[in-house]
C-alpha positions as MATLAB code, in Angstrom:
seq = 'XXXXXXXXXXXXXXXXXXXXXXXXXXXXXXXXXXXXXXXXXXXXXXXXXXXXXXXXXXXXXXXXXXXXXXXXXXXXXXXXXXXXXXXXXXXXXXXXXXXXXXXXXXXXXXXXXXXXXXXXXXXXXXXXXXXXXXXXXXXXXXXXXXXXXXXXXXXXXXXXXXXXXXXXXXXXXXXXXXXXXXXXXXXXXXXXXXXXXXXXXXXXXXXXXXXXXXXXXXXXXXXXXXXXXXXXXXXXXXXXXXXXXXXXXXXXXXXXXXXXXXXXXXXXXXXXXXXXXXXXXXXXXXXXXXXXXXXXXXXXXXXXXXXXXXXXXXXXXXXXXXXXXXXXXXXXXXXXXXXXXXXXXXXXXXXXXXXXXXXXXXXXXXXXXXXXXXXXXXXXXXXXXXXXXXXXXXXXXXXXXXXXXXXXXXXXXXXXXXXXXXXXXXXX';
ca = [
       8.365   16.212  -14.686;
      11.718   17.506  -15.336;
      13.165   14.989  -12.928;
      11.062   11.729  -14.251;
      12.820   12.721  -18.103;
      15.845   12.546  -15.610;
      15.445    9.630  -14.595;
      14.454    8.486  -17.923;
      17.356    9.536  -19.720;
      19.816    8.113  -16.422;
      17.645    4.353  -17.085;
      18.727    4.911  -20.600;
      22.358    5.922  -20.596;
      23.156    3.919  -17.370;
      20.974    0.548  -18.299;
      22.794   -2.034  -15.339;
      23.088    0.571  -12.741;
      19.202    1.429  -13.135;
      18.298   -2.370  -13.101;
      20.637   -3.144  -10.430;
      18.973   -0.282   -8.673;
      15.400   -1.429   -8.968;
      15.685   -5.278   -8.555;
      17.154   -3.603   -5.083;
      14.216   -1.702   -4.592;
      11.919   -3.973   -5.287;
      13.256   -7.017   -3.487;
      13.361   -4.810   -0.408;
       9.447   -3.414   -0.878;
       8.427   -7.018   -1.951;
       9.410   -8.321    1.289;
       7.909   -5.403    3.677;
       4.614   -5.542    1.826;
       4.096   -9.045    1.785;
       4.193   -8.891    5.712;
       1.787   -5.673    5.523;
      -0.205   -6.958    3.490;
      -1.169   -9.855    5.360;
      -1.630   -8.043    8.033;
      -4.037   -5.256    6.500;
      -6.043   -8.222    5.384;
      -6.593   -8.961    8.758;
      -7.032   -5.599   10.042;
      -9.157   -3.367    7.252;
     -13.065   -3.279    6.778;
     -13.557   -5.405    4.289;
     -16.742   -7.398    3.685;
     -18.275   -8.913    5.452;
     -16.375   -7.760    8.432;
     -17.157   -4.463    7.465;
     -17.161   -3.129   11.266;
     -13.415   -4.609   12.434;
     -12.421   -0.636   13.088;
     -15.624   -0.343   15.500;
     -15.694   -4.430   16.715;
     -14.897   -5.675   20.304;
     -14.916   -9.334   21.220;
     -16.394  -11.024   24.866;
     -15.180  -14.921   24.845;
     -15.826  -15.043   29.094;
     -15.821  -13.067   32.047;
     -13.033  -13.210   34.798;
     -14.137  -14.414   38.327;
     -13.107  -12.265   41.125;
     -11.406  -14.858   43.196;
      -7.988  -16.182   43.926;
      -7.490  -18.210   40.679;
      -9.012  -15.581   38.839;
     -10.837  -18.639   36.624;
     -13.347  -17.942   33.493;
     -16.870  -17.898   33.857;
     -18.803  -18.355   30.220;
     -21.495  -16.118   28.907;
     -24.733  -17.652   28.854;
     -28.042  -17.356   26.804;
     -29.473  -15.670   29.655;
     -26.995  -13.681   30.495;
     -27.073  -12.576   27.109;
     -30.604  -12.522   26.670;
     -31.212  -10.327   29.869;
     -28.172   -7.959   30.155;
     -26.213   -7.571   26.864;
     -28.846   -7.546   24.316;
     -30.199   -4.987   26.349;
     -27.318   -2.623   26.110;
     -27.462    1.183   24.188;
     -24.115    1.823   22.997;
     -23.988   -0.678   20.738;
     -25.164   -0.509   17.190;
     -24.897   -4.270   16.172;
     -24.426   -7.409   19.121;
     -24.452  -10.955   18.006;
     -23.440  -14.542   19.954;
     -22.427  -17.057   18.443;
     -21.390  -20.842   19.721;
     -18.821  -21.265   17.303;
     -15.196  -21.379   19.221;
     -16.699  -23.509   21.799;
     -18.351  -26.327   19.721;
     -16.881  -29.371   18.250;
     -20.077  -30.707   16.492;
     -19.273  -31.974   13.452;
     -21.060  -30.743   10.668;
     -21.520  -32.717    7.678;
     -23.994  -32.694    4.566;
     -26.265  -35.930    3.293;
     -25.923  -36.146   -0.730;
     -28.600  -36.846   -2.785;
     -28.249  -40.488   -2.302;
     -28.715  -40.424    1.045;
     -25.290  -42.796    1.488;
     -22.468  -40.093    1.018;
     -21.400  -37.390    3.024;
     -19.031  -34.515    3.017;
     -17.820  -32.306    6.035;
     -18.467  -28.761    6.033;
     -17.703  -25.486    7.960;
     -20.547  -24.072   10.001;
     -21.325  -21.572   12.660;
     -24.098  -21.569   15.587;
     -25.223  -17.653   15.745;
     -28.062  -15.236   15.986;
     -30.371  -13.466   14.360;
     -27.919   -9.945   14.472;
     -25.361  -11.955   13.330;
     -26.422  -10.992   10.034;
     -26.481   -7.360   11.138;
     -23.399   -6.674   12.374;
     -21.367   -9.025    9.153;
     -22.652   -7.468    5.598;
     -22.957  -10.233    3.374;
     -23.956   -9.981    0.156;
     -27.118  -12.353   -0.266;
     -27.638  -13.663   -3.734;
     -30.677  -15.505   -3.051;
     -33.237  -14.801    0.132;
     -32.845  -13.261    3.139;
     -30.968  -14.617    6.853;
     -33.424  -15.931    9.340;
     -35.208  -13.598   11.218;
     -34.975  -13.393   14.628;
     -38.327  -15.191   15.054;
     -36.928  -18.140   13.674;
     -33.927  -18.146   16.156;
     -36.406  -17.419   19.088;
     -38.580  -20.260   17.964;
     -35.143  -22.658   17.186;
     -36.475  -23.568   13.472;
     -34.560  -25.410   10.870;
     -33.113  -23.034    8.841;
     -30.245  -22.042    7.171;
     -28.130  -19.810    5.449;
     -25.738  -21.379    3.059;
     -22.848  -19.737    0.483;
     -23.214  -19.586   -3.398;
     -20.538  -22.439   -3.509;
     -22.099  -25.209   -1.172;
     -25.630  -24.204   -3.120;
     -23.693  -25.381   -6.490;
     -22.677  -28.143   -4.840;
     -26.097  -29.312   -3.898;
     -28.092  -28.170   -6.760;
     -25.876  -27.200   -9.697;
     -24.446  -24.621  -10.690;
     -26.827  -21.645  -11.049;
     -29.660  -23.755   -9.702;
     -31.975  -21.840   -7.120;
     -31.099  -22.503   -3.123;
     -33.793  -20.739   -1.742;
     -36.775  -23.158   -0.039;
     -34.675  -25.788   -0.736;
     -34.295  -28.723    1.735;
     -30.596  -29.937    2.737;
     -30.314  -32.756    4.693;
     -27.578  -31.420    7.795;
     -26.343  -34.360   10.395;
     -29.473  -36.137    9.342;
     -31.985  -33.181   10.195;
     -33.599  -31.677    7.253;
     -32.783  -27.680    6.816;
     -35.184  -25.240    4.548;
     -32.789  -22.959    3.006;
     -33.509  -19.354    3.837;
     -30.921  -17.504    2.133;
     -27.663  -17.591   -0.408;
     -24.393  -15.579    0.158;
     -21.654  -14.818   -1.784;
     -18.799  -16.982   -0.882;
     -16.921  -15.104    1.711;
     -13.166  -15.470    2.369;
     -11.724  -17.712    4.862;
      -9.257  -14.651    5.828;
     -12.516  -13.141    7.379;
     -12.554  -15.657   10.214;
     -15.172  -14.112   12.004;
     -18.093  -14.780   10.063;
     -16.511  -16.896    7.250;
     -18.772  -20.322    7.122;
     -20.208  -22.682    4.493;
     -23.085  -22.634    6.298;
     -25.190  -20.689    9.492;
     -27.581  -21.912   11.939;
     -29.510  -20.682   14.291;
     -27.673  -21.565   17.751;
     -31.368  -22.468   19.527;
     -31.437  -25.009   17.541;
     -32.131  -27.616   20.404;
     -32.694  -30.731   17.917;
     -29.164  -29.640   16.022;
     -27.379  -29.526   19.367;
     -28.838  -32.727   20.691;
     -26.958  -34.758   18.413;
     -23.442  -33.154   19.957;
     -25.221  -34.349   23.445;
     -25.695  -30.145   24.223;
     -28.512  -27.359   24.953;
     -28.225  -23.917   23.646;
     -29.222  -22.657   27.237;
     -25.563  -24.505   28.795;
     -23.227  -23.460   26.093;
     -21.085  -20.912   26.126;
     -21.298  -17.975   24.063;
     -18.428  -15.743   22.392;
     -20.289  -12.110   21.994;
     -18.885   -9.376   19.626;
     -19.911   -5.924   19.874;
     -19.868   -3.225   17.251;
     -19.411    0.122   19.062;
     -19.003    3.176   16.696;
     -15.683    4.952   18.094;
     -17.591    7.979   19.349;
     -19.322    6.009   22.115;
     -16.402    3.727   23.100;
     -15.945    5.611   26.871;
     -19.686    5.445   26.492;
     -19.866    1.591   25.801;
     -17.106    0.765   28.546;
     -19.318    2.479   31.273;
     -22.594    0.747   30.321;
     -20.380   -2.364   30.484;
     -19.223   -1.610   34.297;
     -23.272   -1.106   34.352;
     -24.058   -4.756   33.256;
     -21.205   -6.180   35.263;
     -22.791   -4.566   38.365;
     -26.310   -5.518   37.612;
     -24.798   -8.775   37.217;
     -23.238   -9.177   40.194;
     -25.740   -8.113   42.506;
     -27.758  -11.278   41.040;
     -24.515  -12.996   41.794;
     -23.254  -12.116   44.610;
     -21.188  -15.378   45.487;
     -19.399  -15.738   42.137;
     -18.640  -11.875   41.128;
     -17.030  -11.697   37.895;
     -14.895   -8.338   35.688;
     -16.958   -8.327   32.910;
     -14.102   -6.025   30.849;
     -10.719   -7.780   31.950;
     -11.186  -10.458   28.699;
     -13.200   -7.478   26.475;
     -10.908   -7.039   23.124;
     -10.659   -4.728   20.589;
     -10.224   -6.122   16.824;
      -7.583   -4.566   16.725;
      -5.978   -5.870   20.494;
      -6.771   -9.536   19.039;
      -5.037   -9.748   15.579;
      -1.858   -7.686   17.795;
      -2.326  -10.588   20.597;
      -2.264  -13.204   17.638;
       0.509  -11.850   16.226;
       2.316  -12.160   19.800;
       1.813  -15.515   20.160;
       3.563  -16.228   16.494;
       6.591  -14.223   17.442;
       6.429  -15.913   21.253;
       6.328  -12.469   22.314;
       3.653  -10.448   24.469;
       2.119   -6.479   24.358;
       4.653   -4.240   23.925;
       7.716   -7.143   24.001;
       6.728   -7.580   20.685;
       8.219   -4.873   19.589;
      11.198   -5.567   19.713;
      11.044   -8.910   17.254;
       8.755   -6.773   14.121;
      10.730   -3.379   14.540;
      14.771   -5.061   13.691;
      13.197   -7.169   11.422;
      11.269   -4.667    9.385;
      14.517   -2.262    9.428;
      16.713   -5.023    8.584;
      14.663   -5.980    5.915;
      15.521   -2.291    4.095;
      18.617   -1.353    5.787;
      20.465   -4.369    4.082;
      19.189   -3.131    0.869;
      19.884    0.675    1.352;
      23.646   -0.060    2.347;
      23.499   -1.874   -0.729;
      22.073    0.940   -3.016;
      24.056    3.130   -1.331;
      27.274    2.203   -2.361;
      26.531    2.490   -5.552;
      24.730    6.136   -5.471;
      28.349    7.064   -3.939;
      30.326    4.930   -6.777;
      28.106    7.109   -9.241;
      28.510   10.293   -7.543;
      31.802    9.903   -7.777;
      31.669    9.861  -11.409;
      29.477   12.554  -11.423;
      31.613   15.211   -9.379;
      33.197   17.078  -12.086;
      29.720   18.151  -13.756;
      28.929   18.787   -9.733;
      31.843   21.297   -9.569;
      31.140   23.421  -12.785;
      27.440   23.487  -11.880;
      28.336   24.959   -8.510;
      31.086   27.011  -10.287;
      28.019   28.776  -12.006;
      26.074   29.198   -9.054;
      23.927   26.258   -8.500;
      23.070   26.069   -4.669;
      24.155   22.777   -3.522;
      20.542   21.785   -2.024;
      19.323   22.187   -5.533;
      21.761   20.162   -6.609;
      21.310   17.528   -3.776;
      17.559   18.069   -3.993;
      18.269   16.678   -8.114;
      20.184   13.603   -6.969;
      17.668   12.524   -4.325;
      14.500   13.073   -6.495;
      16.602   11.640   -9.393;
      17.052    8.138   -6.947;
      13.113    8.373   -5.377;
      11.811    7.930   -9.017;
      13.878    4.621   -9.534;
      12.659    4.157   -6.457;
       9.507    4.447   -6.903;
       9.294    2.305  -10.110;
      11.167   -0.592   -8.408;
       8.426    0.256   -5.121;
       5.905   -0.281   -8.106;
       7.472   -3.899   -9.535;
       7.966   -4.910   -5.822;
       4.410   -4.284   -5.056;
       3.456   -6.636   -8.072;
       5.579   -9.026   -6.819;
       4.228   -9.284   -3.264;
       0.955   -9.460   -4.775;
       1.915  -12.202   -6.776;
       3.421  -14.142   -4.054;
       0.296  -13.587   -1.965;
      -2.022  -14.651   -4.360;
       0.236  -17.602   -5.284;
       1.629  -18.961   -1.881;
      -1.916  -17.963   -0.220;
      -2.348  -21.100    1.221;
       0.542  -20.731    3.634;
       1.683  -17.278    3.715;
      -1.265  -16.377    6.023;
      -0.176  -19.386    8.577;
       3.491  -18.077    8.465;
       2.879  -14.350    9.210;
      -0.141  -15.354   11.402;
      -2.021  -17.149   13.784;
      -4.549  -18.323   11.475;
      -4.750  -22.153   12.594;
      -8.135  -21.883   10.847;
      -6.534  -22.269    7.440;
      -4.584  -24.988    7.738;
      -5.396  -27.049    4.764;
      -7.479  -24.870    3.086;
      -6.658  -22.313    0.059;
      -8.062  -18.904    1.305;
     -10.354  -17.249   -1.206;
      -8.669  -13.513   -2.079;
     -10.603  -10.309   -2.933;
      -9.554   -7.413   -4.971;
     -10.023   -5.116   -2.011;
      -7.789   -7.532    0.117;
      -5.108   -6.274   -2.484;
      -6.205   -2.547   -2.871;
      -6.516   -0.025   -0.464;
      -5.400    3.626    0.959;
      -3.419    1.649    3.476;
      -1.464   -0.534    1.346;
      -0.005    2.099   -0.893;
       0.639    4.422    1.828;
       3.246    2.398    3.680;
       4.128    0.844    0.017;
       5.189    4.463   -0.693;
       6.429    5.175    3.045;
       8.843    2.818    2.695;
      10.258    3.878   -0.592;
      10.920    7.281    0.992;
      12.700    5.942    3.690;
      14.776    3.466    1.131;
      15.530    6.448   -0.605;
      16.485    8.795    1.940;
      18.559    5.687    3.508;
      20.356    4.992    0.713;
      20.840    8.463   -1.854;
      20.637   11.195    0.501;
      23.665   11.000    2.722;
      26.335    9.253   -0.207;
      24.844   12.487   -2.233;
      25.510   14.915    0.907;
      28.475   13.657    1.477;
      29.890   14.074   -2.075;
      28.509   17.390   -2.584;
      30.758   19.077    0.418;
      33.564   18.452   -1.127;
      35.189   21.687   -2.476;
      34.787   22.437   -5.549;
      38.329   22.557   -7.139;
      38.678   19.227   -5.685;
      36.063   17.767   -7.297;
      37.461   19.067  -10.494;
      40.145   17.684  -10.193;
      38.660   14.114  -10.199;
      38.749   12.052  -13.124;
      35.984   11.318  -15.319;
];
C-alpha cells in the first residue's frame, strides 16, 4: 500500500512523466495482447468447444506406399472400428471440410432464397460440442441411423424464419427444396468456434440431402474428432495402433498409418499459425519470438531513459537516505515497485484498449493474426469469456513484469552504485 500512495503522490507531482509513462505501457501491452488474445480465443474451452484441451482431429489416413497418398475415412470404417473405440469419451464425424453442397433456405414465398452455413454430422456431434439449446433437443442417433429430415438450427436463423421470439421447434423449413422438421434451437454460437459453429446441422445420412450434390453418405469422406481426457492420451494412441492393425489386416493391399495425420487442437491452431507466418514446427519460432520482444523492448528502451533521466534527479535524496542507513536493495526494491504500479495501471488501460480494438476491428483482426479463411466476410460474434479468462490476465500481467524489469530495474541499479558523496554532489 505504501508504494501505490507512492505512486500516487509521483502521478501527482510528476503529471507528464506519469502519462508519458503509461501511454508507453499501454501501447506496448495493447499490442502483445491483441495477438494473445486472438490466439486464446482459438485455443481456450470455451462453449461450445468446451473439450479443445482434450480434442484430437482425423481428416485421412496415410497410405504406406511410395507416394505416401491419403486414404479418406469412411462410414464404415467409422461405423466398425472408431465408434467402437474405449478411450474416448465423445467421437463424432462430420462431412463438413469435404462438401461443397450449397446450402440455401426457401422463404415463405416459396420464390426467394438465402444461403446459409451448414454442417453434415452425427448424432455425438452434439455430445462432444455443448451447446446451449433454447428450444428442443439434437436428433437422436436413431434419426441419423434412419437418415430423417431433421434439423438443428440457431436462435438467429429461427428469427429469421419465424420472428423474433416465435417457437422453432416442429417447425418445417424448406432446405434445398427438401422439407426439414425442426428438432432443436441453439444459442447462436460464434464463428471463432469453427469447429462446430453452423446456422444449421444435419444429419450426414441424409441420402435424399446428399443426392442433390450428386453424393452418398457411404462414399464421402469423413473428418473424425476425438475427445480424449489427458489421462488416457498414451492410452488412446495405443488403441489407435489397435484399429490401424485391425484395419489393415482387412486391407492388406492398401495398408495405411492411421496416426501420421492424427492432431491435437492444440498441434492444429500452432500448424495454422505456421502457414500465416510461412513458417513450419519449430521454424516458427523464430518469426513470433523477435516480434513479441521487439514489440516491448522498443518500448522499455524508451521508458528507460526516462526512469534514468528521473533518477538522476532523484540522487541527492538517494545519497542522504543511504547516508542514514537505508540498504540500497530497499531503496532499489522502492524504485522498481514505484515503476511496476505505473506499470500496471498503463498494463490495465492497454488491456482496455486491445479489447476495444478486438471487439471493434473483429472482422479482420482474426484473418490477420490467423488462418481463419472461414471468416472472410463475415463479422465474428464475440463472447464475454472470449475476453475474460485466467489466461489472458496472466500473460497481461507477465508482460508488465518483464516491461518493468526491462525498463526500471537496471537505469535504477545503475544509479544507485554510485557513491554516495557523488551523488550529493549532483544538482537538484
Amino acid at each position: 500500500m505504501r508504494y501505490f500512495r507512492q505512486a500516487l503522490a509521483l502521478i501527482r507531482e510528476e503529471k507528464l512523466y506519469s502519462a508519458m509513462y503509461i501511454a508507453g505501457t499501454a501501447l506496448a501491452v495493447a499490442f502483445v495482447m491483441l495477438i494473445a488474445e486472438v490466439y486464446y480465443v482459438k485455443v481456450a474451452d470455451i462453449a461450445p468447444e468446451v473439450r479443445r484441451s482434450t480434442t484430437y482431429y482425423l481428416d485421412a489416413m496415410r497410405m504406406l506406399n511410395e507416394k505416401s497418398e491419403l486414404e479418406a475415412v469412411r462410414h464404415e470404417t467409422y461405423r466398425d472400428l472408431f465408434q467402437k473405440m474405449q478411450t474416448p469419451e465423445c467421437i463424432t464425424g462430420d462431412m463438413d471440410m469435404w462438401t461443397n453442397t450449397p446450402y440455401y433456405i426457401t422463404q415463405a414465398d416459396s420464390v426467394h432464397e438465402y444461403s446459409v452455413k451448414g454442417k453434415l454430422t452425427d448424432a455425438g456431434f452434439f455430445r462432444l460440442y455443448q451447446f446451449h439449446f433454447i428450444e428442443g433437443a439434437p436428433f437422436t442417433q436413431d434419426d441419423f441411423d434412419n437418415g430423417r429430415n431433421v434439423v438443428v438450427i440457431t436462435e438467429e436463423l429461427r428469427d429469421q424464419l419465424f420472428g423474433h421470439g416465435q417457437k422453432g421447434v416442429s417447425q418445417t423449413l424448406t432446405l434445398n427444396r427438401l422439407a426439414f422438421r425442426i428438432c432443436g434451437v441453439v444459442e447462436t454460437p460464434s464463428a471463432l468456434t469453427e469447429k462446430c459453429a453452423a446456422d444449421i446441422w444435419i444429419p450426414y445420412t441424409n441420402e435424399d440431402f446428399l443426392k442433390s450434390a450428386g453424393a452418398s453418405y457411404l462414399e464421402m469422406p469423413l473428418s473424425l474428432t476425438f475427445s480424449v481426457p489427458a489421462a488416457k492420451r498414451l492410452a488412446f494412441l495405443q488403441e489407435m495402433k489397435a484399429v490401424e492393425a485391425r484395419y489393415n489386416a482387412m486391407h492388406k493391399d492398401e495398408p495405411v498409418d492411421m496416426t501420421a495425420r492424427l492432431q491435437s487442437h492444440y498441434e492444429e491452431v500452432w500448424t495454422g499459425i505456421g502457414s500465416v507466418f510461412n513458417a513450419w514446427g519449430g521454424n516458427l519460432l523464430w518469426y513470433v519470438t523477435p516480434a513479441i520482444l521487439l514489440l516491448l523492448l522498443v518500448p522499455a528502451l524508451n521508458l528507460s531513459g526516462m526512469v534514468a533521466s528521473r533518477m538522476e534527479r532523484r540522487l541527492p535524496e538517494m545519497a542522504v537516505r543511504k547516508a542514514f542507513g537505508a540498504k540500497r536493495r530497499t531503496l532499489l526494491g522502492e524504485v522498481v515497485m514505484e515503476n511496476l504500479v505505473l506499470t500496471l495501471i498503463g498494463g490495465i488501460v492497454g488491456l482496455c484498449l486491445a479489447w476495444a480494438a478486438l471487439y471493434g476491428w473483429r472482422d479482420w483482426v482474426f484473418n490477420v493474426f490467423s488462418d481463419s479463411y472461414k471468416l472472410y466476410g463475415t463479422v465474428p460474434l464475440l463472447k464475454g469469456e472470449m475476453f475474460f479468462g485466467p489466461a489472458v490476465f496472466a500473460i497481461a500481467l507477465l508482460v508488465c513484469c518483464v516491461l518493468n524489469v526491462l525498463a526500471a530495474t537496471l537505469p535504477a541499479w545503475l544509479s544507485l552504485r554510485k557513491p554516495i558523496v557523488e551523488s550529493m554532489m549532483i544538482k537538484k
